[in-house]
N, CA, C and O of each residue as an XYZ file, in Angstrom:
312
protein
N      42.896     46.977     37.824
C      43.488     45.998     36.934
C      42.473     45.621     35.863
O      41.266     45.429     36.011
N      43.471     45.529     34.357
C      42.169     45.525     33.417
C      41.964     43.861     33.700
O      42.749     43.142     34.319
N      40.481     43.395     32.967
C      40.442     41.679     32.903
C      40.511     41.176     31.601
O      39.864     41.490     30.602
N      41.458     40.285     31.775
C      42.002     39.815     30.558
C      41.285     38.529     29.696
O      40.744     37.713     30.442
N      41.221     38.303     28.617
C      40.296     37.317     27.582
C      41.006     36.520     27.168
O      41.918     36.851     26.410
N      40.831     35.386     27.492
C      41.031     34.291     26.780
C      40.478     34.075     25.044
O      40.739     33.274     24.147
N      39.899     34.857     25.142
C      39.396     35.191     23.144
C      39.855     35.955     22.441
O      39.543     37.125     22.664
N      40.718     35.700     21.373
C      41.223     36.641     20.517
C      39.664     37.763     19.645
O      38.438     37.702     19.545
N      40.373     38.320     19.379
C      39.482     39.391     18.631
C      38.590     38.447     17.211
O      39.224     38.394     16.158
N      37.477     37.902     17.237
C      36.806     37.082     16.587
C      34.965     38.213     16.048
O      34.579     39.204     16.669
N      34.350     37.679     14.981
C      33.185     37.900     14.556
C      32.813     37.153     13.317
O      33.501     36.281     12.786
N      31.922     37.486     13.010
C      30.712     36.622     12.332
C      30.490     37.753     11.424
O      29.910     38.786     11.759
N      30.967     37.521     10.284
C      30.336     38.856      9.154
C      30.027     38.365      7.771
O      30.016     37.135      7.725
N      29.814     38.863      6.814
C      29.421     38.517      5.356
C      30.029     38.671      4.305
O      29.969     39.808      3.837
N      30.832     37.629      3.534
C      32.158     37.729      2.835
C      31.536     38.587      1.630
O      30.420     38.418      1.139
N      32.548     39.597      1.236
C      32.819     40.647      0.394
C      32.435     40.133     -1.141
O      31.461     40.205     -1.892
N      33.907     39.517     -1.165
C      34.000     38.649     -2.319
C      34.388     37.197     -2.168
O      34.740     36.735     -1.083
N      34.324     36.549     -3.183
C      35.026     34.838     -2.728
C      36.014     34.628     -2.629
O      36.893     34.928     -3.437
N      36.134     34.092     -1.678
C      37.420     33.376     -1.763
C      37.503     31.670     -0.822
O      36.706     31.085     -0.089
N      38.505     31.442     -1.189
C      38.965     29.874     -0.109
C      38.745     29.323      1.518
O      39.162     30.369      2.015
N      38.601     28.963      2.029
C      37.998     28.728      3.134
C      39.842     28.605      3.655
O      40.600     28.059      2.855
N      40.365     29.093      4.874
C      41.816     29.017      5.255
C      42.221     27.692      5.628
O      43.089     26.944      5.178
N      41.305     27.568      6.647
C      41.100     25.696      6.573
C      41.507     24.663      6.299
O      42.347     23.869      6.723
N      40.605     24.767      5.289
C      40.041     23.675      3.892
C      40.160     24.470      2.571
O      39.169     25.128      2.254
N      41.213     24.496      1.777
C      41.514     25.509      0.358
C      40.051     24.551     -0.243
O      39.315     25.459     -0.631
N      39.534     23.633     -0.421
C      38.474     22.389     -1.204
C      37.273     23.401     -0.815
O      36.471     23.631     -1.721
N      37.117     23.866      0.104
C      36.059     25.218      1.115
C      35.927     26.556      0.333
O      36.803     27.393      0.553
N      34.923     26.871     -0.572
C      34.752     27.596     -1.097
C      33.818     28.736     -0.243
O      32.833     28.325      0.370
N      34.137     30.069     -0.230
C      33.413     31.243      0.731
C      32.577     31.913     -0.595
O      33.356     32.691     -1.144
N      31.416     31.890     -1.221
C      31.260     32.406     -1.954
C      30.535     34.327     -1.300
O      30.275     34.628     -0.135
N      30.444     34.973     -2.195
C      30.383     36.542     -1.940
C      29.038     36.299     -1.307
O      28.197     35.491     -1.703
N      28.950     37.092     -0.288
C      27.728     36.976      0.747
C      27.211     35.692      1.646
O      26.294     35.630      2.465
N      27.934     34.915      1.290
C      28.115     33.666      2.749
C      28.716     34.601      4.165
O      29.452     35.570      4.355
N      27.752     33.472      5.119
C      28.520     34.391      6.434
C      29.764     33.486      6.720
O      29.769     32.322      6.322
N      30.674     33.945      7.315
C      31.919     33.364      7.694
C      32.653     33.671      8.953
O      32.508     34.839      9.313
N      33.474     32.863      9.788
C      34.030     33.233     10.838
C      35.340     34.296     10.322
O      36.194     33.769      9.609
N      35.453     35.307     10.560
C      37.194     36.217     11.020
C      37.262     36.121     12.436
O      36.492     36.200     13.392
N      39.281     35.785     12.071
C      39.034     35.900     13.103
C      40.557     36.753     13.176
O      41.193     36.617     12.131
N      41.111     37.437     14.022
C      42.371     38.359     13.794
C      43.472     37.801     14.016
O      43.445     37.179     15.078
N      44.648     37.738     13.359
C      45.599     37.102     13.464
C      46.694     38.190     12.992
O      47.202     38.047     11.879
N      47.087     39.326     13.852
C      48.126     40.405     14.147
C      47.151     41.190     13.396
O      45.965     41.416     13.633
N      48.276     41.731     11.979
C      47.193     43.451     11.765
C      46.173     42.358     10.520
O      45.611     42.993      9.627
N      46.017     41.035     10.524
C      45.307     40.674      9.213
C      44.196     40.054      9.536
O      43.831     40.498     10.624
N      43.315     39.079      9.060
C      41.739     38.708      9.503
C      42.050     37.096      8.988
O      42.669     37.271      7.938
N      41.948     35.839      9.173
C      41.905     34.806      8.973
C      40.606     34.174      9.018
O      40.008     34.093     10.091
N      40.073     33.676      7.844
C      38.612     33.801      7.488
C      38.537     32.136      6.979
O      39.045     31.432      6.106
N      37.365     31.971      8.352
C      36.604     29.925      8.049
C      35.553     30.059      7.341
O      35.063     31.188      7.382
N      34.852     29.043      6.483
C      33.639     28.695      6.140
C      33.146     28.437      7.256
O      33.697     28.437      8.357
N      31.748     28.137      6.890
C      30.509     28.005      8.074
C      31.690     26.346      8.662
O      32.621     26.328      9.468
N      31.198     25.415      7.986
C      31.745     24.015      8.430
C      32.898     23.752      9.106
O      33.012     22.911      9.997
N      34.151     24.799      8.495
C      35.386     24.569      9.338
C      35.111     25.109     10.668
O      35.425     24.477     11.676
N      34.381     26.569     10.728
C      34.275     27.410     12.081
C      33.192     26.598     13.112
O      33.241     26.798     14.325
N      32.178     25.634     12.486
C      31.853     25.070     13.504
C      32.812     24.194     14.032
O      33.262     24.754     15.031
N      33.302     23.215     13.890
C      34.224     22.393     14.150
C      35.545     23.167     15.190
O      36.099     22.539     16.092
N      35.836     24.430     14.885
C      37.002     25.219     15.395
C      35.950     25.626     17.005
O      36.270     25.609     18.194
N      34.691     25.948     16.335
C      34.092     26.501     17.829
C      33.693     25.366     18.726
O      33.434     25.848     19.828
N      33.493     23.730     18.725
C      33.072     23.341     19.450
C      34.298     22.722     20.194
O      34.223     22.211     21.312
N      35.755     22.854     19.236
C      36.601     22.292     20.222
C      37.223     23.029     20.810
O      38.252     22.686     21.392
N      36.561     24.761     20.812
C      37.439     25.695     21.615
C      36.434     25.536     22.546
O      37.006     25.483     23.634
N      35.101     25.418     22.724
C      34.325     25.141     23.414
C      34.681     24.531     24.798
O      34.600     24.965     25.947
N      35.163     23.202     24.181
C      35.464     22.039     25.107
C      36.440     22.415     25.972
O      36.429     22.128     27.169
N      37.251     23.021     25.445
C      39.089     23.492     26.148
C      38.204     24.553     26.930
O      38.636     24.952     28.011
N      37.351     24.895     26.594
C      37.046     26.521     27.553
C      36.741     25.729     28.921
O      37.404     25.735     29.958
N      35.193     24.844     28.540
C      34.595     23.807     29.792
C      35.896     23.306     30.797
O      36.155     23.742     31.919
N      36.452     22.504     30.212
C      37.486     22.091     30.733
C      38.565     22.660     31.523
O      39.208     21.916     32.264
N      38.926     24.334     31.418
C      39.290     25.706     32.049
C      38.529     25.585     33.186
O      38.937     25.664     34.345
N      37.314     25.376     32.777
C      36.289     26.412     33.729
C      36.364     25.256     34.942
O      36.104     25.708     36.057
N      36.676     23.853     34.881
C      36.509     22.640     35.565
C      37.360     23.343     36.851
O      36.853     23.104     37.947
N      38.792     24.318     36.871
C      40.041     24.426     37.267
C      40.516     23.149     38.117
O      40.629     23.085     39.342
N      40.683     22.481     37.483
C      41.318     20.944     37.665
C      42.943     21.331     37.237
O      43.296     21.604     36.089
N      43.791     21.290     38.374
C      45.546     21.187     37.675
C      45.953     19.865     36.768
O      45.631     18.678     36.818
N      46.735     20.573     35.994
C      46.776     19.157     35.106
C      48.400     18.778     35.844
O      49.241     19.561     36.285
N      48.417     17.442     35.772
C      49.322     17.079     36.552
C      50.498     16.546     34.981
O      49.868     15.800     34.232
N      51.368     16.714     34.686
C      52.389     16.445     34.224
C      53.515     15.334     34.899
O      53.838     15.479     36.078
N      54.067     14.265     34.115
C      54.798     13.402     34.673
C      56.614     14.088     34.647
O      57.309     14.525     33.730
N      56.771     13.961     35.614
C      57.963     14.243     36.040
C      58.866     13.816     35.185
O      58.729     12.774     34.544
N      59.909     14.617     35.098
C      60.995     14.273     33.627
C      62.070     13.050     34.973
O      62.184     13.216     36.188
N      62.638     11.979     34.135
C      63.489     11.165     34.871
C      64.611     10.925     34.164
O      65.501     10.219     34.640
């Protein structure tokens, strides 16, 4: 059995040319800033440094919080 990832297909590379931060459009990527891609079907969805930290520390948290395996208890519909 293969093991399966909780991480989509993600990297850290060096923007081409400029463009907008997906984010934050105010987020400018200028040509040779590093930037998060990250894959979203056959296309690449691309953060500035500032948005991708912010995206990584609260995927972070949700990961910790996985790893706790605590059931989350849901209130019963009435």
């Amino acid at each position: 059995m293969a093991t399966k990832s909780l991480i989509i297909r993600t990297e850290v590379d060096r923007a081409k040319i400029a463009h907008n931060c997906r984010a934050n459009k105010r987020h400018r990527i200028k040509a040779g800033d590093v930037r998060l891609s990250v894959r979203n079907g056959r296309s690449w969805v691309r953060y500035c440094r500032a948005c991708a930290d912010q995206i990584l520390e609260r995927d972070i948290k949700k990961l910790r919080e996985l790893q706790a395996f605590e059931p989350v208890d849901h209130p019963s519909p009435d």
